[in-house]
C-alpha positions, -999 to 999 in steps of 0.1 A, spaced: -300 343 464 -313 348 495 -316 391 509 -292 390 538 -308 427 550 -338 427 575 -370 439 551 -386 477 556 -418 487 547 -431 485 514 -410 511 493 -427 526 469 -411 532 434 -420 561 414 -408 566 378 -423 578 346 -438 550 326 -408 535 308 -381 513 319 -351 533 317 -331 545 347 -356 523 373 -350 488 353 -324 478 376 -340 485 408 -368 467 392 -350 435 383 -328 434 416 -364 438 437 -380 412 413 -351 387 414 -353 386 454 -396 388 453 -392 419 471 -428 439 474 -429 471 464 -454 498 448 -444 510 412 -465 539 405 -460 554 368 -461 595 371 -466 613 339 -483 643 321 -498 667 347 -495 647 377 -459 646 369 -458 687 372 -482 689 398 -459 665 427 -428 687 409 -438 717 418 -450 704 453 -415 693 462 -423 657 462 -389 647 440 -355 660 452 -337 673 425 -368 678 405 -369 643 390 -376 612 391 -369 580 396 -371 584 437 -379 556 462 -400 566 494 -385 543 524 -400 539 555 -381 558 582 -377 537 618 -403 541 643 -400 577 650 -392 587 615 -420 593 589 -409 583 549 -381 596 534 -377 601 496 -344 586 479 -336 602 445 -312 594 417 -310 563 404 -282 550 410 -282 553 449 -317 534 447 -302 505 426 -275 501 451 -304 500 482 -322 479 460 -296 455 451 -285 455 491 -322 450 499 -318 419 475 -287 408 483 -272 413 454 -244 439 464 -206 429 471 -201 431 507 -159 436 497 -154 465 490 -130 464 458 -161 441 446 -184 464 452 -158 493 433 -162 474 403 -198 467 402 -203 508 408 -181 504 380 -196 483 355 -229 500 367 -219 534 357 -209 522 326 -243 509 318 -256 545 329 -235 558 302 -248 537 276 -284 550 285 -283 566 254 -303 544 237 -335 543 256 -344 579 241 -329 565 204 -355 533 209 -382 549 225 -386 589 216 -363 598 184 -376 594 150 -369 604 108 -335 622 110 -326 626 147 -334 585 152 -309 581 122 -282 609 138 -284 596 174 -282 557 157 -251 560 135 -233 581 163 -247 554 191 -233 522 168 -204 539 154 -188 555 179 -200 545 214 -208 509 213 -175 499 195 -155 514 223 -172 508 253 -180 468 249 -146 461 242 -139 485 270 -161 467 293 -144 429 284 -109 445 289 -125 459 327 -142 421 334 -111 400 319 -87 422 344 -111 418 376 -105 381 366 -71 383 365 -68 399 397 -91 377 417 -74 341 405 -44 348 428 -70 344 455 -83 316 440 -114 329 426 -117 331 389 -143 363 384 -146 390 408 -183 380 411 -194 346 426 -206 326 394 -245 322 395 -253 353 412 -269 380 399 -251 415 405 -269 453 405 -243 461 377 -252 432 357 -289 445 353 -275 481 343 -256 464 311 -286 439 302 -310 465 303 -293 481 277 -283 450 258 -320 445 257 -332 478 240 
């Protein structure tokens, strides 16, 4: 799919090295071959940009954008508002709004499931086991059957128009990349 946005400077992507909360911008830039910097902050340099003000909020991921002509580079922060640029940048955001509702939707939902980045990638011995049992158990068995109930209803909704999914089959949507990212881990 084809970005239907005019292209800005190079953004540049800043995140700490993991995948995490920037995966989805990463796969909606990658899936339209959209250039952009991804610099991975940690340690020291981390605190040292912190303390200069360089992330709003105090965290990252942030994007930096080009501003127009008479602007200089502004600094986007919270991951969510730079998947949806990034998935507009791609082309890969529902233009109708009730679409778009429901990909913030399924998104979010994906967000929510974050949990297991830090169970794969920082917990071990008992925590790993707490945070695993509690993650299997109890989230996962309610929110993917959630999530089918969400998608089957969209459906539903969008066949009285004649279309069968409230996505266009074949495309790839921002809210898709927030569920397979954790599907993945």
């Amino acid at each position: 799919m084809a970005s239907t946005v005019a292209p800005v400077a190079r953004p540049r992507l800043m995140y700490l090295p993991f995948r995490a909360m920037a995966e989805t911008s990463r796969m909606m830039l990658a899936h339209s071959n959209i250039e952009y910097d991804d610099e991975a902050i940690w340690g020291a340099e981390f605190q040292r940009r912190k303390l200069n003000g360089e992330f709003p909020w105090g965290k990252t991921p942030v994007m930096q954008l080009a501003g127009g002509s008479d602007e200089g580079r502004r600094t986007v922060a919270q991951s969510g508002a730079i998947a949806r640029w990034s998935a507009r940048m791609a082309g890969c955001y529902p233009t109708n709004p009730a679409r778009a509702a429901l990909a913030d939707s399924v998104y979010e939902l994906g967000q929510e499931l974050c949990t297991i980045n830090p169970l794969v990638n920082c917990y071990t011995g008992h925590n790993f086991e707490r945070i695993r049992r509690h993650y299997f158990t109890d989230v996962m068995p309610q929110a993917l059957p959630q999530l089918e109930r969400e998608l089957e209803r969209a459906a539903a909704a969008c066949a009285p128009a004649g279309g069968a999914s409230p996505f266009h089959p074949g495309e790839v949507y921002f809210a898709s990349g927030s569920v397979e990212e954790e599907k993945e881990a």
